[in-house]
C-alpha positions as a printed Julia matrix, in Angstrom:
407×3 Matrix{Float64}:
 -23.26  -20.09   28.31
 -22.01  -23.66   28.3
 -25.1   -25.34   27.13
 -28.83  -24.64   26.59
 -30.36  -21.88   28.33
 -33.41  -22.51   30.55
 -35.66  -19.87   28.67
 -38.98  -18.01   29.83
 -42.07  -17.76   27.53
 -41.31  -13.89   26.77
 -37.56  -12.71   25.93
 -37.56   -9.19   26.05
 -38.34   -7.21   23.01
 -39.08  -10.54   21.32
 -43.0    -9.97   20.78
 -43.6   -13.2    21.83
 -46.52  -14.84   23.64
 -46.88  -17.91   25.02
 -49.98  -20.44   25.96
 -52.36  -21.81   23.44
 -53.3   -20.02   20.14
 -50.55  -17.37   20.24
 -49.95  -15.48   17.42
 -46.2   -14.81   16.32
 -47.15  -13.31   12.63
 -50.01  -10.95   11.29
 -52.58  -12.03    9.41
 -52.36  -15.74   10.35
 -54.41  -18.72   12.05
 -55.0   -17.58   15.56
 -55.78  -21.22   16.09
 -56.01  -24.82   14.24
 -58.33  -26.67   15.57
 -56.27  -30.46   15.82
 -53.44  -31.97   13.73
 -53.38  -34.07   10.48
 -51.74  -36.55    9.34
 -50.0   -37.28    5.91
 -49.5   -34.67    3.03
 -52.13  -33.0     1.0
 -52.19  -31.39   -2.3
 -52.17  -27.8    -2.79
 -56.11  -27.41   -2.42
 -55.44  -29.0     0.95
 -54.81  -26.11    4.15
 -52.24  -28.95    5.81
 -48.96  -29.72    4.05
 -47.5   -32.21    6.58
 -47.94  -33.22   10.18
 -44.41  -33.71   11.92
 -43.13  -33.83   15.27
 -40.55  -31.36   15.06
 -40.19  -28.89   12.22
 -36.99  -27.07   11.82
 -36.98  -23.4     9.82
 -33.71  -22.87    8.89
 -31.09  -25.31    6.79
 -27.8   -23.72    7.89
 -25.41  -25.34   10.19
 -27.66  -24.85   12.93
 -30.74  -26.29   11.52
 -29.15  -29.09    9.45
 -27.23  -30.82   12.74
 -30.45  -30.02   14.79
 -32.0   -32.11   12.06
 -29.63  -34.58   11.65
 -29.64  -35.2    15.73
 -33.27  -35.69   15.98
 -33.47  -37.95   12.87
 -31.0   -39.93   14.37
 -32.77  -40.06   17.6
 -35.66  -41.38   16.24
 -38.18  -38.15   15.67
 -39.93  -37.02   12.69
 -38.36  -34.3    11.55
 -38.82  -31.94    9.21
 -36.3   -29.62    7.3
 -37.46  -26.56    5.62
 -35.25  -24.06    4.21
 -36.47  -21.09    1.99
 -33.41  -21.59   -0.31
 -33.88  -23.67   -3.62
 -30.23  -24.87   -4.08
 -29.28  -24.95   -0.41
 -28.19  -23.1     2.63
 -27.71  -19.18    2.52
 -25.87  -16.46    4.92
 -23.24  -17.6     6.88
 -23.6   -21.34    6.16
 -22.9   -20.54    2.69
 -19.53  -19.38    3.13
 -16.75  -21.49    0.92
 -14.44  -22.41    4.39
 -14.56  -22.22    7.84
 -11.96  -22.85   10.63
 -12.32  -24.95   13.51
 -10.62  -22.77   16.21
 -11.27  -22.66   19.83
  -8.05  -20.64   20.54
  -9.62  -17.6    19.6
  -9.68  -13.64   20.46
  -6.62  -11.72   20.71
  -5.91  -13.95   24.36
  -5.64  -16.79   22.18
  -7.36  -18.99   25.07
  -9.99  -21.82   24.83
 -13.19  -21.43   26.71
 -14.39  -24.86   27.87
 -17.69  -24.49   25.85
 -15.44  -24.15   22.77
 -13.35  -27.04   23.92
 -16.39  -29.1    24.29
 -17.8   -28.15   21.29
 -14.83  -28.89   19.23
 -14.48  -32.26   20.44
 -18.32  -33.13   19.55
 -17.64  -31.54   16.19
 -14.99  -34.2    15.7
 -16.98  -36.96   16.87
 -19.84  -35.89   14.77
 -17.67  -35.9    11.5
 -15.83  -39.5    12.84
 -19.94  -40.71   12.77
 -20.95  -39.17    9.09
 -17.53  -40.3     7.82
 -18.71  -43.94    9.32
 -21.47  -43.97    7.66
 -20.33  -43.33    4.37
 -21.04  -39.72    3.72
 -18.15  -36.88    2.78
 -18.05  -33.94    5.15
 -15.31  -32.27    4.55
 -13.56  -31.75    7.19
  -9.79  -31.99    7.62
  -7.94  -32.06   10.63
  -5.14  -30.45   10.03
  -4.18  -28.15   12.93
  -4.77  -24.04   13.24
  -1.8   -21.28   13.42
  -2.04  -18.21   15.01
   0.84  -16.04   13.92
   1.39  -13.33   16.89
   1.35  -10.1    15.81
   4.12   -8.9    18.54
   7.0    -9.59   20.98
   3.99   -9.0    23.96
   1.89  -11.45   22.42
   4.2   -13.82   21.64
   5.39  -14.05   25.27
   1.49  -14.6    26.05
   0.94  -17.21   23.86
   4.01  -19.64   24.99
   2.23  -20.06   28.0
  -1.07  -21.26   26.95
  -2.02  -24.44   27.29
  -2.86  -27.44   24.97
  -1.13  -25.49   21.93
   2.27  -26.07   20.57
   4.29  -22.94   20.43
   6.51  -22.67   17.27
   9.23  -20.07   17.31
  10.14  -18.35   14.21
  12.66  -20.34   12.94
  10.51  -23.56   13.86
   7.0   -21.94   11.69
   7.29  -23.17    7.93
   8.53  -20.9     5.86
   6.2   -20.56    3.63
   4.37  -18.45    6.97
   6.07  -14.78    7.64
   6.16  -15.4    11.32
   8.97  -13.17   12.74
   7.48  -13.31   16.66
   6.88  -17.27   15.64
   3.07  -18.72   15.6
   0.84  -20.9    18.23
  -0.27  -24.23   17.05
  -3.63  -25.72   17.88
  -3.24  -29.04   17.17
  -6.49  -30.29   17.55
  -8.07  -27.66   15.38
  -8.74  -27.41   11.53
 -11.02  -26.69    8.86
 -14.28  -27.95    7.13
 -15.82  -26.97    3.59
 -19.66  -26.11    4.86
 -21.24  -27.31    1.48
 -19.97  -30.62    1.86
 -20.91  -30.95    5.91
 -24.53  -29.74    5.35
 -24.71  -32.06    2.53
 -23.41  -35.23    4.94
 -25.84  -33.83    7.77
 -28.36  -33.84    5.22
 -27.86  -37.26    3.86
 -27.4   -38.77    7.25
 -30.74  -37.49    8.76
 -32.28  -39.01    5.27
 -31.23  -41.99    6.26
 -32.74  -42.28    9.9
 -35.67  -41.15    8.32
 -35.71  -37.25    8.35
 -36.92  -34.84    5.82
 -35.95  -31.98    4.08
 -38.06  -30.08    2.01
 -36.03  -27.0     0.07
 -37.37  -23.86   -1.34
 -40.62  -23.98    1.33
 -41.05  -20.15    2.9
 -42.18  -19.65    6.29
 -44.84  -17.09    6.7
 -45.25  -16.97   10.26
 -46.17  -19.44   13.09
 -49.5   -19.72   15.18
 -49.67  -21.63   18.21
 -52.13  -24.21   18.72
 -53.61  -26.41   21.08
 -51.26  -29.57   20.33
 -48.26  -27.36   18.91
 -47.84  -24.8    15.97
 -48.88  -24.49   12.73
 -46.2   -23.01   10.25
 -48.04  -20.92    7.39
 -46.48  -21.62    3.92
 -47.57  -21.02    0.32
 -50.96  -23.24   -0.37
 -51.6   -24.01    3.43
 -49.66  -24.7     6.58
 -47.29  -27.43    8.51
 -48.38  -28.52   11.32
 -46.0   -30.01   14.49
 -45.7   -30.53   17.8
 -42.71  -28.78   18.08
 -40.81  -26.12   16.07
 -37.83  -24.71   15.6
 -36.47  -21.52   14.38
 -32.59  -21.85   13.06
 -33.05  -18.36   10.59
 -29.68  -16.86   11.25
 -29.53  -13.57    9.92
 -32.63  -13.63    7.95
 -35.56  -12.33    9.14
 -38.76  -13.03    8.42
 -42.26  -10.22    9.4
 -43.75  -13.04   10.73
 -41.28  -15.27   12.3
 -40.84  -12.69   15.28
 -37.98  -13.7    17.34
 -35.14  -12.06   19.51
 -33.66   -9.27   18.29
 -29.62  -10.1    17.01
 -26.28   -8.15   15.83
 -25.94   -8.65   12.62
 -22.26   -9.07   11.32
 -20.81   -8.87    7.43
 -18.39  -10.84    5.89
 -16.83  -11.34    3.67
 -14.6   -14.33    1.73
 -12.3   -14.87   -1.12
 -11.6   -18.18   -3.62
  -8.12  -17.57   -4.75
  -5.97  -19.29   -7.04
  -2.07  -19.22   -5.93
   0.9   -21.44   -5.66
   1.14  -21.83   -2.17
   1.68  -24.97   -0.25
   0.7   -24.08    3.48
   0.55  -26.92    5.27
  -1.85  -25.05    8.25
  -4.94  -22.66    8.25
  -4.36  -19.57    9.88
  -6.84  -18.04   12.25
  -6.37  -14.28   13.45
  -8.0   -11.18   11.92
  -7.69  -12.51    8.8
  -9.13  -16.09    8.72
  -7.34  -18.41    5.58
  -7.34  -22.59    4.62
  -5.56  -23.81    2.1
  -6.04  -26.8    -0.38
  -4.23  -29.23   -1.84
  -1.57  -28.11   -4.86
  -3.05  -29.18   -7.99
  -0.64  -30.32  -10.81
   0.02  -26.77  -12.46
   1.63  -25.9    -9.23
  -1.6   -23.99   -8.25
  -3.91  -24.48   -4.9
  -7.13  -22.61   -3.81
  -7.23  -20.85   -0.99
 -10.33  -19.45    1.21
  -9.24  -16.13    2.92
 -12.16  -14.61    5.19
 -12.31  -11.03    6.97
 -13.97   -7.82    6.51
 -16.54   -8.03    9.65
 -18.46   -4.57    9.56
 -22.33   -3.81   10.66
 -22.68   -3.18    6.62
 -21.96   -5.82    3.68
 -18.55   -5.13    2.0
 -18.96   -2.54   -1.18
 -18.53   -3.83   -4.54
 -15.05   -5.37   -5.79
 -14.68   -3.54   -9.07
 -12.13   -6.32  -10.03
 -13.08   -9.45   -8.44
 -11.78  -11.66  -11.65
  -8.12  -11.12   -9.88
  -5.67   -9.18   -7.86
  -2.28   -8.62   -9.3
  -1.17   -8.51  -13.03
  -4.44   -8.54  -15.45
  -4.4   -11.73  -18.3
  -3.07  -10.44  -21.23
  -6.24   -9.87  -23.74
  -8.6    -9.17  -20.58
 -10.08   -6.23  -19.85
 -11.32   -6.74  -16.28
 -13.99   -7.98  -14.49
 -16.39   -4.86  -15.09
 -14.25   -3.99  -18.71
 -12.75   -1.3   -16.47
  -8.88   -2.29  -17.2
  -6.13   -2.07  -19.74
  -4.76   -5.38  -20.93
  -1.59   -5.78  -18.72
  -2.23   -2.9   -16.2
  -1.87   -4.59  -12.46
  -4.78   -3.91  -10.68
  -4.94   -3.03   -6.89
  -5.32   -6.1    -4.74
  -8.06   -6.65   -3.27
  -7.72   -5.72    0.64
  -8.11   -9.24    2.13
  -4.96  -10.21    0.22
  -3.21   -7.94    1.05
  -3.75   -8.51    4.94
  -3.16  -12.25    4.11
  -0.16  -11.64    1.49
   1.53  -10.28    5.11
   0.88  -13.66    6.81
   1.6   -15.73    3.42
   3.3   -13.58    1.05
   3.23  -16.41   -1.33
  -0.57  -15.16   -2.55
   0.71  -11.97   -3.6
  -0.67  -10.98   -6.62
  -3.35  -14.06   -6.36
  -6.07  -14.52   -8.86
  -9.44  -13.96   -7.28
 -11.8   -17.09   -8.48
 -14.82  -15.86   -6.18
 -16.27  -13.44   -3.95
 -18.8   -14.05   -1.29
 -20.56  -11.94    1.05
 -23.04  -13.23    3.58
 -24.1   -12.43    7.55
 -24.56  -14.03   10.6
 -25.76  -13.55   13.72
 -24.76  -12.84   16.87
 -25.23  -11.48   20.37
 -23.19   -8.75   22.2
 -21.96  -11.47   24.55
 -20.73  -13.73   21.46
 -22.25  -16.61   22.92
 -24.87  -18.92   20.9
 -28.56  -18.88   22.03
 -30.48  -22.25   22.64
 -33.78  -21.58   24.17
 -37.22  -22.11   24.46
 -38.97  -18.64   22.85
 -43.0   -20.51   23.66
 -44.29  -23.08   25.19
 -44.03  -25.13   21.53
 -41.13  -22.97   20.22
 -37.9   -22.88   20.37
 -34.53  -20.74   18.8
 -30.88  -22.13   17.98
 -29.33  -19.31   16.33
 -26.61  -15.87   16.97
 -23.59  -18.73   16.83
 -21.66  -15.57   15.12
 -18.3   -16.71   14.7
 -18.79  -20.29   16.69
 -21.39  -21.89   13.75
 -19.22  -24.55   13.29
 -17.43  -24.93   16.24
 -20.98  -25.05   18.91
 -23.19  -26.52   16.64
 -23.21  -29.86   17.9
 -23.37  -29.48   21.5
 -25.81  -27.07   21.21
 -28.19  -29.23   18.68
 -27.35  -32.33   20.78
 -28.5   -31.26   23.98
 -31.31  -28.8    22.66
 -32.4   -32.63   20.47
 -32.07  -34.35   23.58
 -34.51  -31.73   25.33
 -37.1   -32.25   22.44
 -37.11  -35.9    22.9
 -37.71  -35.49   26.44
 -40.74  -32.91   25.95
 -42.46  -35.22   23.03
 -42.54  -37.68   25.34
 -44.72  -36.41   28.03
């Protein structure tokens, strides 16, 4: 799929029905009889009246937002989190590859989608607004002779051979280069896309639950706590989470899990393979953090009993559960150990964080962007390609939106 997907009224197993007054949740309006206007208190049955609302403030949701905002529609942003995004969208780094499987070749969706990623950050960073994102380049180290020979002839990469890869890289079949790739922190984008949709006028409200969704005659009507939203549109950007009444196509659901780690490395490059890593800037004790992601299983990782660290335990410190002996090295954790073979320079790291979180995907891999009813529609399963598809798939599913408030 290179762009939206034309979408019936009834994907199958979805439960969904189209035409006026369907119901997508139990125990909700089968109908609202007109829309309001303005915001009422919590006597009140109508919160807001909007032209689009959009469920969902992960990476999806927030440059859907941020789109339409710009574009001139009133939009509104509600996200059941209190502090910010959740599940994938949450996690501490994320690459911007479109080199990717073990091929190491760029689909033109990915292409595309890279280079409106990069225009989208060029536009927040115009107008004013951090969102972290560095272009720095992605390295694929091959993992054999056969691969190696595969990779020199792909194009718009740089091939490195061993002795050319930095050294601070174990690289003994040498590394591809994807020069227009990199690597964004996601707090900092969702916070830009957040901003930036502020200031053309959009809205977002945090810590607002979606019940369920009832179609009406002029649109849907979004139950929350205290009464309901009603818009003309809406748009469901939920990721992993699932909601009873906010029935939608069933996804994959995929586990990962990510690492903050404190070691003094200077790697000029993220690496992208199995093992996904960035790397920031060396602070003045010598010591950089570095965001090392892996792990993807149908079940969240189990429990780190020492998540403080991997490697030699502080003298004085019993562990992060009190399970140690001052001085004892503990076992590494298993994602530095995969990365230690890549960048042996975080051997024996000290774990800052752990995260776990899921996403979403589809068997195929590729995103869905799709109309589910006649006044619904679903951006979601961008799996691995969050990042990396957003944009084109927000731009052209905003662009649809304006088109279908206008008639």
């Amino acid at each position: 799929m290179n762009g939206l997907e034309s979408g019936g009224t009834s994907p199958s197993g979805s439960g969904f029905r189209g035409g006026p007054a369907a119901r997508f949740g139990s125990g909700l309006l089968d109908e609202v009889g007109g829309e309001v206007s303005g915001e009422t208190g919590s006597e009140g049955t109508a919160h807001a009246a909007v032209d689009v609302l959009v469920i969902g403030g992960g990476i999806a949701g927030a440059t859907l937002h941020y789109y339409l905002a710009r574009s001139g529609v009133d939009s509104l942003l509600v996200d059941a989190g209190a502090e910010g995004a959740s599940g994938a969208s949450s996690v501490p780094a994320a690459l911007l590859n479109p080199n990717r499987g073990r091929s190491g070749r760029s689909s033109l969706a990915d292409q595309e989608g890279l280079a409106a990623f990069w225009r989208l950050v060029a536009e927040l960073e115009a107008a004013g607004h951090e969102p972290g994102a560095t272009r720095s380049g992605v390295l694929r180290v091959a993992d054999n002779p056969r691969q190696a020979r595969a990779w020199r002839r792909l194009p718009d990469t740089t091939w490195l051979e061993p002795g050319a890869v930095d050294p601070v890289y174990h690289a003994p079949f040498g590394a591809m280069l994807v020069e227009r790739g990199g690597w964004v922190r996601p707090a900092l984008l969702l916070g830009a896309l957040e901003a930036g949709a502020a200031a053309a006028g959009g809205r977002t409200r945090r810590g607002i639950d979606v019940g369920g969704l009832s179609e009406t005659v002029t649109g849907v009507s979004a139950t929350i706590d205290g009464g309901a939203i009603v818009a003309r549109k809406a748009v469901l950007c939920t990721g992993a989470a699932t909601r009873p009444g906010l029935r939608q196509p069933a996804f994959e659901t995929v586990w990962g899990e990510a690492l903050v780690l404190s070691a003094p490395v200077a790697a000029p490059y993220p690496l992208a393979g199995a093992v996904v890593a960035a790397f920031g800037p060396v602070g003045p004790a010598g010591m950089a953090e570095v965001y090392v992601t892996g792990g993807h299983s149908a079940a969240p990782a189990p429990a780190w009993p020492h998540e403080q660290w991997s490697g030699p335990a502080p003298e004085g410190d019993g562990g992060a559960e009190g399970d140690g002996v001052a001085g004892v090295a503990r076992p590494p954790h298993p994602l530095v150990s995969a990365l230690a073979w890549q960048v042996p320079g975080v051997a024996g790291a000290r774990v800052v964080r752990r995260w776990v979180g899921a996403r979403a995907k589809r068997p195929s891999g590729e995103p869905v962007a799709r109309r589910l009813t006649r006044n619904v529609h679903v951006l979601g399963a961008l799996g691995g390609r969050g990042f990396l598809r957003a944009a084109t798939l927000a731009e052209a599913l905003g662009r649809r939106l304006v088109e279908e408030l206008a008639r």
